[in-house]
LUMDO-231310 format. One line per 5 residues: number of its first residue (from 1); their letters; for each residue x negated, y, z of C-alpha. Coordinates in steps of 0.1 Angstrom, whole numbers, m for minus. Each point is the difference from the previous one (the first is absolute). Last residue first. Layout:
BEGIN
NUM = A = X,Y,Z ~ ... .
This chain:
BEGIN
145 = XXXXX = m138,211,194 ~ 0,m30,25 ~ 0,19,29 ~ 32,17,m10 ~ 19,m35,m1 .
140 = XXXXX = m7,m9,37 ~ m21,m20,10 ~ 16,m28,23 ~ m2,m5,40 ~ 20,m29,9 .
135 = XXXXX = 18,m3,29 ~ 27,m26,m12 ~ 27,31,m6 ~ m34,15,m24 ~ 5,m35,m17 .
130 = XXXXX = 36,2,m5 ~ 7,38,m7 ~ m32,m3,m26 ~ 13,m25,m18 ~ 33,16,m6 .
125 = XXXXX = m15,30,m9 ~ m19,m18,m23 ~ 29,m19,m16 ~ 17,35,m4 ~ m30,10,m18 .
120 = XXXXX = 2,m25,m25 ~ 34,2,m8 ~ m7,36,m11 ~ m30,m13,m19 ~ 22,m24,m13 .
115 = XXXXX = m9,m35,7 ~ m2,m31,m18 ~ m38,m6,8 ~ 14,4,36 ~ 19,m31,m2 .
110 = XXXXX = m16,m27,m23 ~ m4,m32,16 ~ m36,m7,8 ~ m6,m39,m2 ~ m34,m2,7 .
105 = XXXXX = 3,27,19 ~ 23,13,20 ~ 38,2,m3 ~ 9,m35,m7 ~ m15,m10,39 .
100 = XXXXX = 22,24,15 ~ 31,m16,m21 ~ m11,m33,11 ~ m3,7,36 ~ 33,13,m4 .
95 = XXXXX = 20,m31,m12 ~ 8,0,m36 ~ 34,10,m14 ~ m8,39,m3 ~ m30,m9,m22 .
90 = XXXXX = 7,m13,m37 ~ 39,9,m3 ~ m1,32,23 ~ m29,14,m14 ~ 4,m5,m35 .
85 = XXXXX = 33,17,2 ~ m5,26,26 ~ m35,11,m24 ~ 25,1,m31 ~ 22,19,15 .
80 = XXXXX = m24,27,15 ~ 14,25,26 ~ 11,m20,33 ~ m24,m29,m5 ~ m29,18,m10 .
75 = XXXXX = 3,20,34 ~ 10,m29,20 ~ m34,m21,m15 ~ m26,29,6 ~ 8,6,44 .
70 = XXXXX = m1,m38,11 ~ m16,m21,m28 ~ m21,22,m13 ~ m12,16,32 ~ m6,m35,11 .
65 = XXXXX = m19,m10,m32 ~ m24,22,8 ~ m6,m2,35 ~ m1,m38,m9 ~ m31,12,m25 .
60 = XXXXX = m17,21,26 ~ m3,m26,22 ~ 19,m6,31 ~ m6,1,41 ~ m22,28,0 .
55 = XXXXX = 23,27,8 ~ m23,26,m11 ~ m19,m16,m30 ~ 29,m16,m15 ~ 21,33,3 .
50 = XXXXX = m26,17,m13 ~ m8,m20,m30 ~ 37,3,m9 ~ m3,38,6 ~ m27,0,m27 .
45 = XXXXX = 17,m20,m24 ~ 29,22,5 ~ m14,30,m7 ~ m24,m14,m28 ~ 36,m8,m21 .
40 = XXXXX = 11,29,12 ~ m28,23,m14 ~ 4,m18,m32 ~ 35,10,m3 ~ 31,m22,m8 .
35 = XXXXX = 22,1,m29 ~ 15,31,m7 ~ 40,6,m1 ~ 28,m11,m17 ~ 4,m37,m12 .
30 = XXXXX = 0,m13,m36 ~ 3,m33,m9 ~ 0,m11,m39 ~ 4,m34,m14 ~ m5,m12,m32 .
25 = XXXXX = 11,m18,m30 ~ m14,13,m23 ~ m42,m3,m7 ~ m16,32,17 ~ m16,25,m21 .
20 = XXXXX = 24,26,4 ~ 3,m2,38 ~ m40,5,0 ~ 6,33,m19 ~ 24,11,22 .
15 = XXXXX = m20,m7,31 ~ m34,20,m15 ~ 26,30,m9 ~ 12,m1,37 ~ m39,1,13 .
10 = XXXXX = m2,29,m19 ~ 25,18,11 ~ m7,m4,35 ~ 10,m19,30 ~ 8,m36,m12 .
5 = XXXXX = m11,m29,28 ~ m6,m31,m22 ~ 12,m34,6 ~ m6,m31,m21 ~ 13,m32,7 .
């Protein structure tokens, strides 16, 4: 699937012309918004590492797939069909050490990759409410700029 993040001109005229030289039929899915930033992708790989590091009972990678599983999954679920779908037929059945385990890697299921960067923030607030509730002390987004 390919997925592109259209916020110029340009990059609109590059789309069109690849939608011309596709082979019919096709399907097209558009969504509004920007997919997520680089600065939260390292965001959140940093607070994961954090977490890990200061409660010291996890790795970074079950941090990880915790945040995915907990704060990233109800927000895909409530605002992307396709994600609900998938989601619900594949995962929601399985017992939840097995959905914790299909979060992180190998197996990563896709959830923040998925995410708007609007959607994306709201999952790091969320994150950060939970962890910062467990005593831990996070860097905040400005130190990061």
């Amino acid at each position: 699937m390919t997925t592109r993040s259209i916020t110029n001109a340009f990059q609109l005229e590059q789309l069109i012309t690849l939608l011309k030289s596709r082979a019919l039929p096709f399907t097209v899915s558009i969504a509004k918004g920007k997919g997520r930033s680089d600065a939260q992708n390292k965001l959140q790989r940093k607070w994961c590492a954090e977490v890990a590091e200061q409660l010291g009972d996890r790795a970074t990678e079950e941090v990880r797939g915790y945040s995915k599983l907990h704060f990233g999954v109800p927000i895909l679920r409530n605002e992307n069909e396709q994600f609900a779908a998938e989601y619900d037929e594949i995962i929601k059945p399985l017992p939840y050490e097995h959905k914790l385990r299909l979060m992180m890697e190998p197996f990563d299921f896709r959830v923040t990759r998925l995410m708007t960067t609007d959607q994306k923030t709201r999952f790091l607030d969320a994150m950060r409410l939970h962890w910062v509730g467990q005593g831990v002390v996070l860097t905040e987004p400005t130190d990061e700029r």
